[in-house]
NUROVEX-662996 format. One line per field, with one value per atom (N, C-alpha, C): residue in three letters; x, y, z; atom name. Coordinates in Angstrom, 3 decimals, padded with zeros to 6 digits, always signed. Each point is the difference from the previous one (the first is absolute). Layout:
<torkes>
resn	c(ala_...);
xx	c(X_...);
yy	c(Y_...);
zz	c(Z_...);
name	c(CA_...);
</torkes>
This chain:
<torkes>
resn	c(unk_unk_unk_unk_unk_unk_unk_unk_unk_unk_unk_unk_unk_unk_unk_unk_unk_unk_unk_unk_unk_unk_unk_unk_unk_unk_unk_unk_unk_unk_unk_unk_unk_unk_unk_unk_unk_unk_unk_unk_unk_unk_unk_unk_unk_unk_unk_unk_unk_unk_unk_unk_unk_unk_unk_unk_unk_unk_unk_unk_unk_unk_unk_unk_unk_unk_unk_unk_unk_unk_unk_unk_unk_unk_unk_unk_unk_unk_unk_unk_unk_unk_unk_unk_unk_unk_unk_unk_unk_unk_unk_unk_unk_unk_unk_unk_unk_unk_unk_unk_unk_unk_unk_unk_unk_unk_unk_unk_unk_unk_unk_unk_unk_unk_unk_unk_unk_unk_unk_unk_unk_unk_unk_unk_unk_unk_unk_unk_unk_unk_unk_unk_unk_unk_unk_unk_unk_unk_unk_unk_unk_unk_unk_unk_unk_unk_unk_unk_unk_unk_unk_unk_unk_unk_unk_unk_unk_unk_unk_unk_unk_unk_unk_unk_unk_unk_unk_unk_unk_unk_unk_unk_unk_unk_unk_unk_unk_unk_unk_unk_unk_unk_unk_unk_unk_unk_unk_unk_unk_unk_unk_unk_unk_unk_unk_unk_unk_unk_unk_unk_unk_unk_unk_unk_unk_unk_unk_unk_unk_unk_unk_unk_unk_unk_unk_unk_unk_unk_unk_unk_unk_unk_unk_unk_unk_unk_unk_unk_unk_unk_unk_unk_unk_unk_unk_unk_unk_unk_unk_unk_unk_unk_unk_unk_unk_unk_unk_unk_unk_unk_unk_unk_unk_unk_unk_unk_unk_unk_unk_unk_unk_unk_unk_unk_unk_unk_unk_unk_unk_unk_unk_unk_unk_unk_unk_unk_unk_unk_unk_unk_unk_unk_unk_unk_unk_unk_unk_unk_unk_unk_unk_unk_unk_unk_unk_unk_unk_unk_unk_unk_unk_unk_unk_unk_unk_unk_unk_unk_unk_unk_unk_unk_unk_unk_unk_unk_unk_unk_unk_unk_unk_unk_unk_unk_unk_unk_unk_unk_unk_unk_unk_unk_unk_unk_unk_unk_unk_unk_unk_unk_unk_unk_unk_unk_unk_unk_unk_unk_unk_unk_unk_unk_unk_unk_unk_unk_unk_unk_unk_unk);
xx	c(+000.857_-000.857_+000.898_-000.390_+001.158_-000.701_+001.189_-000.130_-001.319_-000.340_-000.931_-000.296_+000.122_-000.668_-001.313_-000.188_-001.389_-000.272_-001.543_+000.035_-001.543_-000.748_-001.370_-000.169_-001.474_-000.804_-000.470_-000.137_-000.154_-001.471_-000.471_-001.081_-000.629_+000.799_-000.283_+000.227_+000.771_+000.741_+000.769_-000.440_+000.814_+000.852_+001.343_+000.880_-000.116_+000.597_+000.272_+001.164_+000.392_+001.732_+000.222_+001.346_+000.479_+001.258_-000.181_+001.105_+001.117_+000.843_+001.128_+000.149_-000.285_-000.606_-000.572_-001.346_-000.658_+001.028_+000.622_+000.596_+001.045_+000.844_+000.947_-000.485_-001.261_-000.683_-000.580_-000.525_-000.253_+000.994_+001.396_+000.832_+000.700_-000.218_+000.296_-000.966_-000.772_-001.200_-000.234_+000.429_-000.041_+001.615_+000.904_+001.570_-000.241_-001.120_+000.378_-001.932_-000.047_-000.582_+000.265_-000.462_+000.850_-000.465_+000.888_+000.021_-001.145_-000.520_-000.918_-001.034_+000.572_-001.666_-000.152_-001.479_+000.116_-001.281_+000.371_-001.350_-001.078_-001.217_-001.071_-000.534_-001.177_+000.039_-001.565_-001.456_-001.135_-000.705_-000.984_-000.891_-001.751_-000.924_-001.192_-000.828_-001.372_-001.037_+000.140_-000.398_+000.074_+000.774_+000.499_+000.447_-000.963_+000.379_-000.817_-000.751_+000.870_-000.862_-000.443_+000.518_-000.897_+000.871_+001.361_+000.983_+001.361_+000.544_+001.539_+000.925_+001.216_+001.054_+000.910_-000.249_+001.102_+001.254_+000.753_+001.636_+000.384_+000.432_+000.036_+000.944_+001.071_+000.933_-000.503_+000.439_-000.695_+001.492_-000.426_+000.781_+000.081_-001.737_-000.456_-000.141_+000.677_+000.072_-001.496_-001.335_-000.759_-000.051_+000.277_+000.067_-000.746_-000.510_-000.933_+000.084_+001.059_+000.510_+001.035_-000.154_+000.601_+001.434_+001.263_+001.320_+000.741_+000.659_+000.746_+001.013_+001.412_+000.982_+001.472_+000.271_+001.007_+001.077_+001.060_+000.729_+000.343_-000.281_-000.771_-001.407_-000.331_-001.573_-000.975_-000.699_-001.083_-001.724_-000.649_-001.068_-001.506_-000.608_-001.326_-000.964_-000.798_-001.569_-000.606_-001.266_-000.908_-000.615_-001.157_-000.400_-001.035_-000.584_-001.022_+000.287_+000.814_+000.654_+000.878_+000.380_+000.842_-001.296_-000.975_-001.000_-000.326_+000.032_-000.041_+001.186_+001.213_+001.573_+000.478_-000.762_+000.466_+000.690_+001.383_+000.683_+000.265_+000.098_-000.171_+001.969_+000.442_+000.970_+000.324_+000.980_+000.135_+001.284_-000.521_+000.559_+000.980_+001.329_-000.449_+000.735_-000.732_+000.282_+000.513_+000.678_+000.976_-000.319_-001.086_+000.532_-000.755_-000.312_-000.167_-001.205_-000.816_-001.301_+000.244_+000.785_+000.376_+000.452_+000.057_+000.853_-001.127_-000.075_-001.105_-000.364_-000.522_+000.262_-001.404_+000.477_-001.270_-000.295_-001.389_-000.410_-000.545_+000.781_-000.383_-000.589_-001.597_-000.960_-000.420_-000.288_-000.644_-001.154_-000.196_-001.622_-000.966_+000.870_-000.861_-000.772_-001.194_-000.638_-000.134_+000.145_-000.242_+001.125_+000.873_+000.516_-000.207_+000.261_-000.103_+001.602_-000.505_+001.333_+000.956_-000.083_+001.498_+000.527_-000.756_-000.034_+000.353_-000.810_+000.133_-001.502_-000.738_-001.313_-000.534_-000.926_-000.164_-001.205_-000.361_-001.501_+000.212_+000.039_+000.063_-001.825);
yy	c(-001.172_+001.172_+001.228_+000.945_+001.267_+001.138_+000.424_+001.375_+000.866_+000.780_+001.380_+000.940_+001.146_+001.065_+000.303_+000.192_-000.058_+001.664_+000.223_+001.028_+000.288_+000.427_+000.286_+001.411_+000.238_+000.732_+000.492_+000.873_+000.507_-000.722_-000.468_-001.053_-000.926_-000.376_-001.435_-001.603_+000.458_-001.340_-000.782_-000.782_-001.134_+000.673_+000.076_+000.155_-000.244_+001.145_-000.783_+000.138_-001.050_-000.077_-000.173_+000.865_-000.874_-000.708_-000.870_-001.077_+000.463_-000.672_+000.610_-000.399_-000.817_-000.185_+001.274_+000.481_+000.899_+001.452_+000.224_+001.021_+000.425_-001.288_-000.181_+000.565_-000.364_+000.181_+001.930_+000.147_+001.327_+000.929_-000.067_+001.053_+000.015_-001.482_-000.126_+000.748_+000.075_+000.563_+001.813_+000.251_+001.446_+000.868_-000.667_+000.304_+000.250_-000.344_+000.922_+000.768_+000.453_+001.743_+000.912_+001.002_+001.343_-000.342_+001.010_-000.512_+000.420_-000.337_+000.066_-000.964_-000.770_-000.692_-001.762_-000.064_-001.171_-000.762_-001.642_-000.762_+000.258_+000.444_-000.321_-001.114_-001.067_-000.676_+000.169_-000.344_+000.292_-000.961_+000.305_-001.130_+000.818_-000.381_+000.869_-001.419_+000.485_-000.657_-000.707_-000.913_-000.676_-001.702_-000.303_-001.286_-000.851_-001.331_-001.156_-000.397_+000.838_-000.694_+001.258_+000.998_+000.890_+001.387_-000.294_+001.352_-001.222_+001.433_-000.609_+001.206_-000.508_+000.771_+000.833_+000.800_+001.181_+000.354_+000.295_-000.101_+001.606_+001.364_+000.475_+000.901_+001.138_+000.387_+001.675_+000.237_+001.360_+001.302_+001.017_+000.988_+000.834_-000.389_+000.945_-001.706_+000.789_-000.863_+001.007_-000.672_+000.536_-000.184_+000.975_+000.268_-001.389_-000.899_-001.168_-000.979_-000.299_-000.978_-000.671_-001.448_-000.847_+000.265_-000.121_-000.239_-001.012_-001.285_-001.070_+000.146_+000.298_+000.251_-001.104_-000.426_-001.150_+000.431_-000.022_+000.106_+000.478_+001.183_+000.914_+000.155_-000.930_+000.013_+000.495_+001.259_+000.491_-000.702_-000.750_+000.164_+000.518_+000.656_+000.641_-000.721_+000.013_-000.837_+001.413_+000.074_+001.004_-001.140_+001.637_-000.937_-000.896_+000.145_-000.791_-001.487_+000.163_-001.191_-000.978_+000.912_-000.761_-000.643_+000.268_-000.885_-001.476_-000.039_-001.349_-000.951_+000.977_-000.751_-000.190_-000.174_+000.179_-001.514_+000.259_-001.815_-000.829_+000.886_-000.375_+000.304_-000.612_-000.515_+001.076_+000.609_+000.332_-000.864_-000.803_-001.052_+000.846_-001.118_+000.445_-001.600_-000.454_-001.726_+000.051_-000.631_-000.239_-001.265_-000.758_-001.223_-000.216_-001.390_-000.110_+000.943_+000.284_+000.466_+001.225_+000.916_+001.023_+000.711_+001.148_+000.967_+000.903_+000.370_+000.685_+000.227_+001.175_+000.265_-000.949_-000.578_-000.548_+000.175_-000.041_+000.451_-001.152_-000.339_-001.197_+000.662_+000.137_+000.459_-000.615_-000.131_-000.787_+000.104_+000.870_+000.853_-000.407_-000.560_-000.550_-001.108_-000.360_-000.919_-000.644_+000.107_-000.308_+000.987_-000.705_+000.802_-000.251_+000.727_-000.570_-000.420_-001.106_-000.759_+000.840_+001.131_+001.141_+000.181_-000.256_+000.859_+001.358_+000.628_+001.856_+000.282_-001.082_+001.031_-001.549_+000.742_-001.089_+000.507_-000.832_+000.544_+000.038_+000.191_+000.586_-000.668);
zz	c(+000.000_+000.000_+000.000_-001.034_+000.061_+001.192_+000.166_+000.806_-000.618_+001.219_-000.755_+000.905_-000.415_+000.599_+000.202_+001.348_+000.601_+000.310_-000.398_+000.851_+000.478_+000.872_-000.016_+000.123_-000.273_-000.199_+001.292_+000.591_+001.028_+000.731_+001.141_+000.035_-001.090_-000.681_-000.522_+000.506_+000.411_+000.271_-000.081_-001.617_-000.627_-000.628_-000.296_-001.306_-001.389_-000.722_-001.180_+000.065_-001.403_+000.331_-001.749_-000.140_-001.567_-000.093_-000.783_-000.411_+000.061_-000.066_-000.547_-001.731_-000.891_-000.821_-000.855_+001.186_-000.975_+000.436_+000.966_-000.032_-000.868_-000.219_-001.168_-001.255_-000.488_-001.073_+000.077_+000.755_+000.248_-000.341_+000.603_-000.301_-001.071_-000.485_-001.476_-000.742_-000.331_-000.919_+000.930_+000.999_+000.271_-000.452_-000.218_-000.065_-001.559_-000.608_-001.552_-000.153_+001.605_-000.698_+001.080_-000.371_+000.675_+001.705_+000.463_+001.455_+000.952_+001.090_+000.716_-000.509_-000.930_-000.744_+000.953_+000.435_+000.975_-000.605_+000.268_-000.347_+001.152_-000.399_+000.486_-000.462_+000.938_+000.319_+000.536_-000.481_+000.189_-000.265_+000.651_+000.001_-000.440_-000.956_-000.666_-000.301_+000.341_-000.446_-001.919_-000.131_-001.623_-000.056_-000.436_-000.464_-000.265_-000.261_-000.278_+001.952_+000.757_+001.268_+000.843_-000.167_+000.544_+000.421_+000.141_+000.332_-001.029_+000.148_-001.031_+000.315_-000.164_+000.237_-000.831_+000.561_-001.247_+000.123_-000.906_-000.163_-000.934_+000.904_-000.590_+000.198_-000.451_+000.267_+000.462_+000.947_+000.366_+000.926_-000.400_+000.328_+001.377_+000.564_+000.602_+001.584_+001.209_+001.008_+000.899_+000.461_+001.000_+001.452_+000.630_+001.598_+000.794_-000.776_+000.463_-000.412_-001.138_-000.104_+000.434_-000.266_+000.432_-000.375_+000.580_-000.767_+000.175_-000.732_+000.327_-000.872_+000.455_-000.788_+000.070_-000.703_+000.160_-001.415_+000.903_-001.458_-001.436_+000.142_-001.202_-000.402_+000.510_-000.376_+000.698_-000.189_+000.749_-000.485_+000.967_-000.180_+000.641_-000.905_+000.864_-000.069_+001.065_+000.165_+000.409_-000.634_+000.897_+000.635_+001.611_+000.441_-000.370_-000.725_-000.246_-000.290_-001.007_-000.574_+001.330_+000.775_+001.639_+000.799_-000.098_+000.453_-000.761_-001.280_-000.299_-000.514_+000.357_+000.039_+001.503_+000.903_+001.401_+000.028_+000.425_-000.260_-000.990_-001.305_-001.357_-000.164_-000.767_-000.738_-000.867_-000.282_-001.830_-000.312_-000.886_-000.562_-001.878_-000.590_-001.145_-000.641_-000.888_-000.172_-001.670_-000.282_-001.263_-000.557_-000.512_-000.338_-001.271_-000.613_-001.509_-000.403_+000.656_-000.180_-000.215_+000.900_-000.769_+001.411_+000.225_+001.141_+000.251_+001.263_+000.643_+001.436_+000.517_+001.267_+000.568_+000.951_+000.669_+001.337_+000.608_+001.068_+000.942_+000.954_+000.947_+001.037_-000.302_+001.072_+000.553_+001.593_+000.524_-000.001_-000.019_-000.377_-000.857_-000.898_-001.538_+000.658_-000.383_+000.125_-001.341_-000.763_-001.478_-001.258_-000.996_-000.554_-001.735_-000.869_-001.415_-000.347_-001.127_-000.467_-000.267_-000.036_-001.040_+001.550_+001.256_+001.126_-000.137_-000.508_+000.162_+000.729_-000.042_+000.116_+001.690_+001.039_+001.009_+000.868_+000.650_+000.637_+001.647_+000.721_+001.588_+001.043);
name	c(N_CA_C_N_CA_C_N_CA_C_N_CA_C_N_CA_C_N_CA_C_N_CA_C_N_CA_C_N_CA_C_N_CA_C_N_CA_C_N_CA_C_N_CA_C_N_CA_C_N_CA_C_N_CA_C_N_CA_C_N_CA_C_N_CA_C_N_CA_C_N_CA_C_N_CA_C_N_CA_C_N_CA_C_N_CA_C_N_CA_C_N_CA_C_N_CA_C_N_CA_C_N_CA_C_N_CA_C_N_CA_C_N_CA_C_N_CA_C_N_CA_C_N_CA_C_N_CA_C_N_CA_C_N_CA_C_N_CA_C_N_CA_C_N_CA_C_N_CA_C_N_CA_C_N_CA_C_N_CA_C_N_CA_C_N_CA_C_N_CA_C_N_CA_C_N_CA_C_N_CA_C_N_CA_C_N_CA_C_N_CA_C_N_CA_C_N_CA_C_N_CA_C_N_CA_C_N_CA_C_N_CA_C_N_CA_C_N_CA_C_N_CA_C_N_CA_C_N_CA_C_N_CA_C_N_CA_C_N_CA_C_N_CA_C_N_CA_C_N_CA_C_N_CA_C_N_CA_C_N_CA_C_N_CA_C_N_CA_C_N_CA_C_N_CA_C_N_CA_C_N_CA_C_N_CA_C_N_CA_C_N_CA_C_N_CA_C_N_CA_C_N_CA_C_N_CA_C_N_CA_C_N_CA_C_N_CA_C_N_CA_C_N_CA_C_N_CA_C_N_CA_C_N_CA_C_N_CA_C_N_CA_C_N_CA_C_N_CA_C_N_CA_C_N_CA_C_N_CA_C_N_CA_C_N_CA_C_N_CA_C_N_CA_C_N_CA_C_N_CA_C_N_CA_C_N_CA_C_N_CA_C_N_CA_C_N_CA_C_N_CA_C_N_CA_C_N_CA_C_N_CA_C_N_CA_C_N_CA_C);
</torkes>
């Protein structure tokens, strides 16, 4: 099991934590655009099960978000989205199927086969 940086949300509780894996991957893909730029990391109503997760590169850090930083890699959760990642994973997996950040939620009660999208 690799190392990870944990951090919570002010009365939440559970942690989230990222890989070292997905952090590796993060500062790789932030080290070629201009500086201050960090993955966000969201969670919005839609998918095949009912919320799905978003992957998106953002400039702007909010007074209420989440921050987990490892190794070059900054990432933001708002809060909303820290409510249904409470103890959730950021994963990022390499193998024949193809490369992609993944989210080991405990939260999910149900997820779709691509796992991007899961029901609570």
């Amino acid at each position: 099991m690799s190392a990870t940086v944990t951090d919570t949300m002010p009365g939440t509780g559970k942690p989230i934590t990222i890989s070292d894996r997905a952090a590796k991957r993060v500062a790789e893909i932030l080290s070629g655009e201009d500086g201050g730029v960090m993955l966000r990391v969201s969670v919005s109503g839609g998918g095949c099960s009912g919320f799905q997760y978003g992957f998106s590169l953002d400039d702007t850090r909010a007074n209420d978000d989440l921050v987990l930083e490892k190794v070059g890699a900054t990432v933001l959760i708002d809060p909303v989205s820290v409510m249904y990642l409470e103890g959730s994973e950021i994963d990022f997996v390499d193998d024949l199927i193809g490369s992609a950040f993944k989210i080991n939620n405990p939260n999910a009660t149900a997820s779709c086969g691509c796992g991007t999208s899961f029901s609570v």
